[in-house]
N, C-alpha and C positions, 0 to 999 in steps of 0.2 A: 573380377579383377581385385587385385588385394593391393594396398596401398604398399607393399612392399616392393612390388610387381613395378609397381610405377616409378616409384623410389629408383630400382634397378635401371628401368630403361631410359631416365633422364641420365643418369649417369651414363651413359653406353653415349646418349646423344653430344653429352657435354666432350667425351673421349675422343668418340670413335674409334672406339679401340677396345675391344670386350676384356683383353686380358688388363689394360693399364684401369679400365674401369671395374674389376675385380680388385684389384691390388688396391682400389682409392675407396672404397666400398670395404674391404677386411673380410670379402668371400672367395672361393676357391672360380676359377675360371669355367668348369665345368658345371657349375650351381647354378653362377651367373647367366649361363647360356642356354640352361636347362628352364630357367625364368620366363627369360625374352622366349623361348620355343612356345612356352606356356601360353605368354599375353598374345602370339601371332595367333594360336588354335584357338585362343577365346574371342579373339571378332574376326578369324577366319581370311586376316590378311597379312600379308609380307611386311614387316616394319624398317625392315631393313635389307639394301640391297649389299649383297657380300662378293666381294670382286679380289679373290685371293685372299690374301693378309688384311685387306682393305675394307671399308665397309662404308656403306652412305645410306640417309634417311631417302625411304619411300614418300612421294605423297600422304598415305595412311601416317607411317611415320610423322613428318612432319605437322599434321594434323591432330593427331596423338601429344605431339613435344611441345604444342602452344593449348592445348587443353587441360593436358596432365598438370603443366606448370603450377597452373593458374588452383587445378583441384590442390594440389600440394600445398599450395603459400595458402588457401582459405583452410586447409587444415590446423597450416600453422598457425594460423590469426586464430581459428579457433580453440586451439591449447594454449596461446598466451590469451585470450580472455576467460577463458577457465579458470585461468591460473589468478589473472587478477579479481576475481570476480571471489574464489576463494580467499584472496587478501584484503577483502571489502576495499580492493580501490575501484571497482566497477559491479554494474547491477540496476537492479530498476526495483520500485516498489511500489506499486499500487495501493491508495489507501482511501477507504471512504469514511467519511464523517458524518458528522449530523451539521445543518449549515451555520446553528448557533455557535456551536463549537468551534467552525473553525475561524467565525468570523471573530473572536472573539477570545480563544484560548488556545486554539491548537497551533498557531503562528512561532512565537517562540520555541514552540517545541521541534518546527521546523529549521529554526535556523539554527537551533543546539544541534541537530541531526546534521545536518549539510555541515559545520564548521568542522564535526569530527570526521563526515565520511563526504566530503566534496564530491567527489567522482561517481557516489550513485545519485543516479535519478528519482525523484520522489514525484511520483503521479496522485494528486488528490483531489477526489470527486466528493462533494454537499451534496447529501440525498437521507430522505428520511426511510432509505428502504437500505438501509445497511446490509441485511442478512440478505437480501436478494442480489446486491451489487457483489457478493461475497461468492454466493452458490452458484450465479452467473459467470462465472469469472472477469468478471470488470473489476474486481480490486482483488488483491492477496489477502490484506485484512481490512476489518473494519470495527469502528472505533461508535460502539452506539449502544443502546440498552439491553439489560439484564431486566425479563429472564428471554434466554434465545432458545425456543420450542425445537427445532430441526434438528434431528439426531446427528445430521451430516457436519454440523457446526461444530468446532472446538471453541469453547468459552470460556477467557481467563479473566476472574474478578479484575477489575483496576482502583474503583474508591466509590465510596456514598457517598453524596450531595446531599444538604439538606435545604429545603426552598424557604422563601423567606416572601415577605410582600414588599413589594417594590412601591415609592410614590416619590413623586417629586418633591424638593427643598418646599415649596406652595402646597404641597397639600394638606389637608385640615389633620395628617395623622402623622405628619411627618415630625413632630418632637417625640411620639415614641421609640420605646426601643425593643418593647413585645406586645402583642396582641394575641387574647385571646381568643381561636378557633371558629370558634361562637359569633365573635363579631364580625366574620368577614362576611355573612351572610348579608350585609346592608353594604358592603364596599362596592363601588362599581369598578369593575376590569376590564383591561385591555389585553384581548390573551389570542393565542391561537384557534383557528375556527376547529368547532367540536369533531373530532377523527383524527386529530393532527396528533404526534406520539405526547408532546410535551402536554397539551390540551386535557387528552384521556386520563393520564395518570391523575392530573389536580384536581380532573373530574371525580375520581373516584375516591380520592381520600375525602373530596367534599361531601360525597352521595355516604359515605363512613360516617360523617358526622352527622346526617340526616338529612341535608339541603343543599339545594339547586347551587353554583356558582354565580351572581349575579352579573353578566356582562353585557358592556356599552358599543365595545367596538370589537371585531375579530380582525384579525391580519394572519398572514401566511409568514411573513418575517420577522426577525426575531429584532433587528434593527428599526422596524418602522413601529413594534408595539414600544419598544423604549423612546423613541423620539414622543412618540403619543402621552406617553408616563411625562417624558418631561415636558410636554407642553401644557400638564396638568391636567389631561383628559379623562385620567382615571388611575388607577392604579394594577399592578400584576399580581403573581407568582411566578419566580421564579428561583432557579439554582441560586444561595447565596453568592458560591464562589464564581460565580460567570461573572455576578455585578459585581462584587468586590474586586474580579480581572480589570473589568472597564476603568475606574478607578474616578468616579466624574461625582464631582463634589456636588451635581444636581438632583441626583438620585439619595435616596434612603432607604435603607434595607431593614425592614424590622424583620426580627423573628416571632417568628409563630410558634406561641405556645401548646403542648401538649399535641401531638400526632401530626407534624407538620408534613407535608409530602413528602420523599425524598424520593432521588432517582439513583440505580446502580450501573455505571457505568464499565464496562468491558471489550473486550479485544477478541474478537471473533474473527476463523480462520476455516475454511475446509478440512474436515479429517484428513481427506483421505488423498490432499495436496502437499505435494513438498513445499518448505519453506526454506530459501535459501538465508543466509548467515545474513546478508544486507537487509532482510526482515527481520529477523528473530532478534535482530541488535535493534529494532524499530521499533518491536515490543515490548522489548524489556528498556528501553529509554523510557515509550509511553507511562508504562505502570511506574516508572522513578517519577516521573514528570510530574503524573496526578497524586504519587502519593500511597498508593496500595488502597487497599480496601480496609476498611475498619475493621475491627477484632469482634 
């Protein structure tokens, strides 16, 4: 059955009258009939019963004219959210983060998105397995570290971060404003348990410099090691620009001199998925957001 097919026999229904529904249709009366002859051989029943000049719906018929209706108008619902969906007034977007990020940074960048495109939906999942939530299809894109190993990935730089050591307004190091590399090997930390992404990286720019990370406490959240920093528990690593987001006159950020960690943040996507226009406008806000990646 061809949507045209059915197009024709509601009209026939609306008439009754095959030629007045030709003429209201802009087809020849003998097309029209040639149609409905069609749709009756394709489920092999009478759609209409013909009583001279006169014509009246079958049961089949009738049963047919409250089904077709209904396929029709979901057709058309489906070409006007096509349509809007192409207008970025509707759409959906699935996005995963890392959960520092969005406790933390990725908020405004949602409500700049929503104020220019209200009518799409923003789904965002905290998960440190970005590129899995991506290849899964549980998000469209995902917003997590460089470098992304899976051929299947497309990966678009967004910006470097450079980390810095974190300690409370109280603690014995908090008048500085750099520290060198060297001495963080006596600092004590409050950092993510060893495996965790944020963890390994600091891990290993330490294990570059020759020495173990010294740590007091581990947590899984990236809010419960800063409440711990500021209750003068110890001290971190972490992204400058996260805590400079925070913006909490309790914290101090010194930088670290000579090979500080950094991390490269990017926008990761399925090659071989389509992205409709309510993402791609998601992405390219993202990378304005952060700032592009360094030269």
């Amino acid at each position: 059955m061809e949507f045209r097919q059915l197009e024709y026999f509601l009209a026939v229904c609306e008439e009754l009258h095959v030629t007045k529904a030709a003429e209201k249709l802009g087809v020849s009366q003998p097309t029209l009939s040639l149609q409905i002859r069609a749709l009756e051989n394709e489920f092999g029943v009478t759609l209409f019963d013909r009583i001279g000049k006169r014509i009246a719906l079958t049961e089949a018929g009738r049963m047919l004219r409250e089904q077709g209706g209904d396929i029709l108008r979901r057709m058309q619902y489906a070409r006007d959210s096509i349509h809007d969906l192409r207008s970025f007034r509707l759409g959906t977007v699935s996005v995963g983060v890392l959960p520092s990020d969005l406790d933390y940074r990725i908020t405004q960048l949602l409500i700049e998105y929503y104020q220019e495109y209200p009518q799409v939906k923003l789904s965002i999942t905290p998960s440190i397995e970005i590129e899995q939530l991506v290849l899964t299809g549980q998000a469209d894109i995902g917003v997590g570290l460089m470098p992304v190993k899976d051929e299947r990935l497309v990966m678009i730089p967004v910006c470097t971060e450079e980390y810095g050591l974190v300690v409370s307004e109280h603690h014995p190091l908090a008048d500085r404003h750099t520290i060198a590399f060297a001495e963080l090997e006596e600092v004590g930390m409050v950092m993510y348990p060893i495996g965790a992404i944020g963890r390994t990286l600091v891990d290993v720019t330490f294990k570059s410099h020759g020495f173990v990370m010294k740590t007091i406490m581990e947590t899984g959240s990236v809010t419960s090691i800063l409440q711990l920093v500021k209750a003068n528990i110890g001290a971190t690593v972490q992204p400058i620009a996260l805590i400079e987001s925070i913006n909490d006159p309790a914290f101090r950020c010194i930088k670290i001199e000579s090979g500080a960690p950094e991390r490269h943040l990017c926008v990761i996507y399925q090659s071989d998925r389509y992205l409709g226009q309510a993402a791609k406008l998601f992405i390219q806000k993202t990378i304005a957001y952060f700032g592009g990646p360094k030269e």
